[in-house]
Structures are given as C-alpha cells and as structure tokens.
C-alpha positions, 0 to 999 in steps of 0.5 A, spaced: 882 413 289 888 408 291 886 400 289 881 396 291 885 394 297 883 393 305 885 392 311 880 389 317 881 390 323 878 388 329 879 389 336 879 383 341 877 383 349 875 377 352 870 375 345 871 369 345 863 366 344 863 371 337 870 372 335 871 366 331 865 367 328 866 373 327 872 372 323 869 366 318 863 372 317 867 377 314 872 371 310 866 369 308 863 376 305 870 378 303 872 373 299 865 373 295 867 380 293 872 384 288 875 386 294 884 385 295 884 385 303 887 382 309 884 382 316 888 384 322 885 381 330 889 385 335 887 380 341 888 386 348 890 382 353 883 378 354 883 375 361 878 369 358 879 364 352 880 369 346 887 368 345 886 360 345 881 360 340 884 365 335 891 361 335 887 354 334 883 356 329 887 359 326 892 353 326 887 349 323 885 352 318 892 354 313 888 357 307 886 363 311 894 364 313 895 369 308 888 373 310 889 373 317 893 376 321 893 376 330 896 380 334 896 381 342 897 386 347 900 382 353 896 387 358 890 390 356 890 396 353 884 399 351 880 399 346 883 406 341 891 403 343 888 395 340 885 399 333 892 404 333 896 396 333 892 394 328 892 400 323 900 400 324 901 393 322 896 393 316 899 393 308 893 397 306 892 404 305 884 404 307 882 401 313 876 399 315 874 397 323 869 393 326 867 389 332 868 382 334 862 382 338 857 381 332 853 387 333 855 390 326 852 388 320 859 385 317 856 384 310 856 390 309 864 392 308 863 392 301 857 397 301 860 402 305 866 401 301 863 401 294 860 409 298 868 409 300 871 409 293 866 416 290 872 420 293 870 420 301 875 421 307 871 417 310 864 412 311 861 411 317 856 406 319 850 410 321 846 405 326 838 408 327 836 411 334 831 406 335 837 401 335 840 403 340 840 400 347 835 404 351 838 406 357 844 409 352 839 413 348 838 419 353 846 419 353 847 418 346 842 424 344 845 428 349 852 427 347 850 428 340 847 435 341 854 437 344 858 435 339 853 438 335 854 445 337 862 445 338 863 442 331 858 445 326 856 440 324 849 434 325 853 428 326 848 423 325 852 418 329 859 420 333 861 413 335 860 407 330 865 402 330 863 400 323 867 405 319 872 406 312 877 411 312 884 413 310 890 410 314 894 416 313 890 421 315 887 416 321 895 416 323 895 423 323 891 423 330 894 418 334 897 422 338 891 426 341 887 419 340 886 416 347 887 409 348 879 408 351 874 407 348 875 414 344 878 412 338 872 413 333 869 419 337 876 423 336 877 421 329 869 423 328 871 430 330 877 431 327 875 429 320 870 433 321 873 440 324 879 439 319 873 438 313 875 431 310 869 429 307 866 424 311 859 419 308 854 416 313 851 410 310 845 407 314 846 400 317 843 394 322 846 394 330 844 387 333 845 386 340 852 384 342 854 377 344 857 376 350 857 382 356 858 389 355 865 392 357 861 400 356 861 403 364 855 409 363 856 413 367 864 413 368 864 413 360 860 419 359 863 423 363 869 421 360 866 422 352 863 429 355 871 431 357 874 428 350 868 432 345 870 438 349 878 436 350 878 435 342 873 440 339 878 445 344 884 443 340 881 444 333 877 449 335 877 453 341 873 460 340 868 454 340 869 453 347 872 460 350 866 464 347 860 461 350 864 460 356 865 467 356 858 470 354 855 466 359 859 470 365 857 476 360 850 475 361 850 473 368 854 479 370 848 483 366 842 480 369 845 481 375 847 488 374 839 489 372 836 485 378 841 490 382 838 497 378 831 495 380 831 492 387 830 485 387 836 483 389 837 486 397 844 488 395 847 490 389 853 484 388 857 490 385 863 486 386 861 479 383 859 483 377 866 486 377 869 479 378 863 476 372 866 482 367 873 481 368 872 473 367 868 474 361 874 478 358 880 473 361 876 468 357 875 472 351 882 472 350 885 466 352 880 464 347 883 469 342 890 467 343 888 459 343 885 460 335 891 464 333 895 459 336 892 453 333 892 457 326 899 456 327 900 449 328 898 445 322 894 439 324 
C-alpha cells in the first residue's frame, strides 16, 4: 500500500449555499488525521455564485493555499468530466470523491480510508436503502437488480459518491466514462467485471442542501442504457445470451401453441424467424467475447 497520502476532490455546480461549508468540514476532519492530503474543488461552469464564493474564500484564507486547490470548466460539463479534471490534476495516487451538496457524511474519509489501506482497490460509502429519497427507491432497486444480474455480483450500492479508489486504475476507464452523471456507476462495473477487489462500508446520507440536478426519468433511462452499455463491453455473453434465449423460447412457445390448436394458425414463419434471430445473436454474442478476450482492459 502506497502512503498515507489523498487527493479530494469534489465537483461543484451551482453549490453555492454548502460548497464553502463543505470544503471547511473536510479541512477541519483532515487535518485532525495522520492523513498527508490535498483537496481538489472543480467548479462546472456553475451559473450562480459558486465561483465567487470559492475565489473569496480561498483569498482570504491563505493558510489553506497549500491544501486547496480550484479549477473551473468555462462551460458545464458534466459531472463525470468535473471528476476526470480533478483526478487528472491531483498529486496523489489514492483518490477519494465526495460531493459538495452536504449529503455525504464527510467524516468519515479517514474511516473508509483506513478500510482502503487493507489492500482494497476500492472502498465504497454504502448509504442504507432507507436513506434514500422515496420516490428514487423503486428506480434505485430496479437498477440495482439489473446490475446485479449482468455483473455476477450483489452491489449493494452501485452509485455512491463518497468512494477511495486508485487513480491509475480509475484512469483506465476514462475513455469509456460519460461526462454525466455516470461516472460512479461505470467505475462500479468496471472494477467489478475486471475483479478488483472493492469494500463497501456502511455510511449516513443526509438530505442534500440546495436543489437537485437529478432528471428521474431522463437519468434512468440513461443509467438503463450505461449498465447494459458498460456490462456489453466486459461482458457480452452476459447480454447476447439472455437475449438470445428469450427469442429461443419464445419461438418454442409458439411452436407448442401452434401443435396443440390454440393458435388459429400455425405462425411457422415468425418461428423461423424467432429461431434464426435467437442463433444470429448467439453468435455475434460468441465473436464479441472473443473479441473482448483479446483487448486487454
């Protein structure tokens, strides 16, 4: 294990009502630790004060100048491209992210760290079900038992932004990482595909200062698209063979129904087409795997 040594860093978009508080709460618990860190703010182009407010306090307060560092997008980027800035520009080897909203509890980065230092790729902030906001919960265990599926593995928390991880491996992944909202759910799939060894550690959510950026519908569907997008990419059987089972089956119910008269007309032609497609995507499963056993990732 490398030093006792972090880079924060904390993405920023129009938080000007916590950021400043959130930056003094993590100086405060750092500096109390055995920890050598720097905090990384990347300010996305924020519309309100959050710029001015990071500037101002940072002028006025020159003993925090070799701590903290700000960066800002000219336009808004996203969140994923805020996190690949700060981790491009941090010193460090081990990178923790949280956010600037005050939802994560921030005292506990010497905690999860201390987990991070047994060896882990990775330690994730697990926030309890119960936390969540209700009308995410449906959504959340929803995508969580498709990731579930197409991973192998029980994710207990897929997208938590309170997480340690290694900079080189994160930077792996960046050309497949979104500049959304996506970045911890790919980084989640990822290290879990390619069995990095990741610890999830049980931690408080708090209700987030200031106005949600989240679009429910639009996001869902958009994390629908990247689990399946991501797991494809490591993984393809895990797509292409359901897919082609289901056609498969459907093809045989069909058929059964057809042999026993309860269909009017034997569809022998949308079973042929049904067994056809079922082999098609078999294959294309067959030749994906090969080919991803070839690319090292």
């Amino acid at each position: 294990m490398s030093k006792k040594q972090l880079s924060i860093v904390i993405p920023a978009y129009n938080e000007q009502n916590a950021i400043v508080d959130t930056i003094k709460n993590i100086l405060s618990i750092m500096d109390k630790s055995d920890i050598e860190y720097e905090i990384i703010v990347v300010n996305d182009g924020s519309k309100d004060k959050t710029k001015e407010y990071l500037e101002k306090y940072f002028q006025e307060n020159p003993q925090i100048h070799s701590k903290l560092l700000l960066f800002s997008h000219i336009i808004n980027k996203g969140y994923g491209a805020t996190l690949k800035t700060g981790i491009r520009k941090a010193k460090y080897s081990n990178i923790c992210i949280t956010d600037s909203d005050g939802t994560y509890p921030n005292q506990d980065i010497p905690m999860l760290f201390a987990e991070y230092e047994k060896e882990y790729d990775m330690v994730v902030g697990q926030r309890s079900f119960k936390s969540l906001p209700k009308l995410t919960k449906p959504t959340k265990w929803f995508l969580h038992k498709l990731a579930n599926f197409l991973v192998g593995y029980k994710i207990p928390d897929i997208n938590s932004g309170l997480r340690i991880f290694k900079k080189e491996i994160a930077m792996k992944y960046f050309g497949i990482i979104c500049d959304g909202f996506s970045f911890t759910t790919t980084i989640t799939l990822a290290m879990l595909s390619n069995n990095y060894s990741v610890k999830y550690v049980p931690i408080e959510y708090f209700k987030r200062i200031g106005k949600s950026k989240i679009k429910p519908v639009k996001d869902t569907l958009n994390f629908i698209q990247l689990i399946i997008r991501t797991v494809m990419y490591f993984n393809p059987l895990k797509i292409f063979v359901p897919m082609s089972f289901i056609m498969l089956l459907a093809a045989i119910v069909l058929f059964v129904l057809g042999q026993v008269n309860i269909l009017y007309k034997s569809p022998s032609n949308t079973i042929v087409v049904l067994i056809v497609g079922s082999i098609q995507i078999f294959i294309t499963g067959m030749i994906a795997d090969l080919i991803d056993k070839r690319i090292e990732k």
